[in-house]
C-alpha positions in Angstrom: 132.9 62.7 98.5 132.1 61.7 94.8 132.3 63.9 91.8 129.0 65.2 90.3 128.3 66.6 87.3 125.2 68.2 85.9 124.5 68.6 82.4 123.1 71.5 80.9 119.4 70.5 80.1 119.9 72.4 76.5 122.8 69.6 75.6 122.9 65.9 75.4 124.1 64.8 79.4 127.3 63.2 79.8 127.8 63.7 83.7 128.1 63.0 87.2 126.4 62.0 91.1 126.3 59.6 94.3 123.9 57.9 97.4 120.0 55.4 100.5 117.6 55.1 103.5 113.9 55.0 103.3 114.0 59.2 102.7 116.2 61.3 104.3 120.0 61.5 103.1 121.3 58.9 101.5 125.0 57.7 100.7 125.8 58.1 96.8 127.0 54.5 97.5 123.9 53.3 98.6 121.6 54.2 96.4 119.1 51.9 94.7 117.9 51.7 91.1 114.1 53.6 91.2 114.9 56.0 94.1 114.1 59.4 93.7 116.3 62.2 95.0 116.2 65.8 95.5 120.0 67.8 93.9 121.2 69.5 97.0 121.8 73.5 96.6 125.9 73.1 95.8 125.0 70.9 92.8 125.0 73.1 89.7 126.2 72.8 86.1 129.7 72.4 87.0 131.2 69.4 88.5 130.4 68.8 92.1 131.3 66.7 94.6 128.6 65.1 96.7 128.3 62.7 99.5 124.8 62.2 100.1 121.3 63.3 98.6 117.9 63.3 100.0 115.9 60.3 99.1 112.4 61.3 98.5 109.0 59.2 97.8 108.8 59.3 94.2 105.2 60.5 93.6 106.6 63.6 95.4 107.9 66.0 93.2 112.0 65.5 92.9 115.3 66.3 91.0 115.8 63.1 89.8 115.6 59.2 89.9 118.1 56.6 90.3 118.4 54.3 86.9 121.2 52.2 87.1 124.0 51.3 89.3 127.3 49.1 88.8 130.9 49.4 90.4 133.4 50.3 87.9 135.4 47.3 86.6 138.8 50.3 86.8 141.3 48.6 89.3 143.4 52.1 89.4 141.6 55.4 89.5 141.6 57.2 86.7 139.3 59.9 86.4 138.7 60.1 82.4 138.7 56.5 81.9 135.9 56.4 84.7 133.7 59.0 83.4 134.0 57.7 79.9 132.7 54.1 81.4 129.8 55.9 83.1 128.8 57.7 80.4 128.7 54.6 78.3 127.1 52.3 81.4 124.2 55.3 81.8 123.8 55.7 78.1 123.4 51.5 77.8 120.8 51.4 80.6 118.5 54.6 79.6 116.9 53.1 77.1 115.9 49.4 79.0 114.7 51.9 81.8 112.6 54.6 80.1 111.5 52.7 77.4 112.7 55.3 74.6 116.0 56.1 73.0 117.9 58.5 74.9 118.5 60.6 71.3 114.4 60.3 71.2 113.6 61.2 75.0 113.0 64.6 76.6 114.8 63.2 79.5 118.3 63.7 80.0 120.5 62.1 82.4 123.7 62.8 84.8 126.1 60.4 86.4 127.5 60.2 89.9 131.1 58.7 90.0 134.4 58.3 92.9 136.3 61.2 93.3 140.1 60.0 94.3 138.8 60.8 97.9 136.5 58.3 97.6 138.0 55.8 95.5 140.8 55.6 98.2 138.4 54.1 101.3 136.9 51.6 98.5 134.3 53.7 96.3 133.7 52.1 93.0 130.1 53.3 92.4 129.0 54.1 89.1 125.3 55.9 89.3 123.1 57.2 86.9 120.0 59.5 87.5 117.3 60.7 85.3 116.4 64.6 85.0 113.8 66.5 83.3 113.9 69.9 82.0 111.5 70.7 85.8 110.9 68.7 88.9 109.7 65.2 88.0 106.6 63.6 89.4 106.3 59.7 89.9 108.9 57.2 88.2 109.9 57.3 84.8 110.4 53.8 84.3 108.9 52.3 81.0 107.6 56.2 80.8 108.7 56.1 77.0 109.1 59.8 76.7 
């Protein structure tokens, strides 16, 4: 399982996800950057753990969409120090991937890290995912809002 996090849309995101297959549920570690994926019903504003997400086509309407992925460069788990590198990694990539400043953009975003769980059979997943304030509607990359 991987720890999730949800920001509140009124705040600045800081948080937390994880999961791929051509739709259907999808492994947080498999995900690919420009997927779109639906938050299951256990996902809320609190930290979550997650193992999988739905995958959905894109120009359906979804949760969110996959923006970046890397593998932490941690070699011992350490739960703060990994949250504070996704933050930064997800923050670094918004703007390359919207096309807008995250501080400028109505989109926010939330981050999908390992859990201990998961960092013990080899999960070193780092990945970030774009939400809106409602369901989003085709990709938002280069969307520039």
């Amino acid at each position: 399982m991987r720890a999730a996090i949800v920001p509140s849309l009124a705040l600045l995101a800081l948080p937390v996800l994880t999961g791929c297959s051509l739709f259907g549920p999808t492994s947080v570690q498999e995900f690919t950057v420009g997927e779109c994926v639906n938050l299951t019903a256990d996902v809320t504003e609190e930290s979550t753990e997650v193992g999988e997400l739905p995958v959905v086509d894109c120009a359906e309407a979804h949760d969110a969409e996959v923006f970046h992925v890397t593998d932490t460069s941690l070699t011992e788990f350490d739960e703060d120090a990994i949250t504070t590198e996704a933050d930064l990694a997800c923050y670094d990539a918004f703007e390359g991937y919207v096309g807008i400043a995250y501080e400028e953009s109505s989109i926010y975003y939330t981050l999908l890290y390992p859990t201990q769980e998961s960092w013990d059979i080899d999960d070193r997943a780092i990945v970030c995912l774009l939400l809106g304030a409602e369901q989003l509607t085709g990709s938002l990359e280069g969307a520039g809002i």
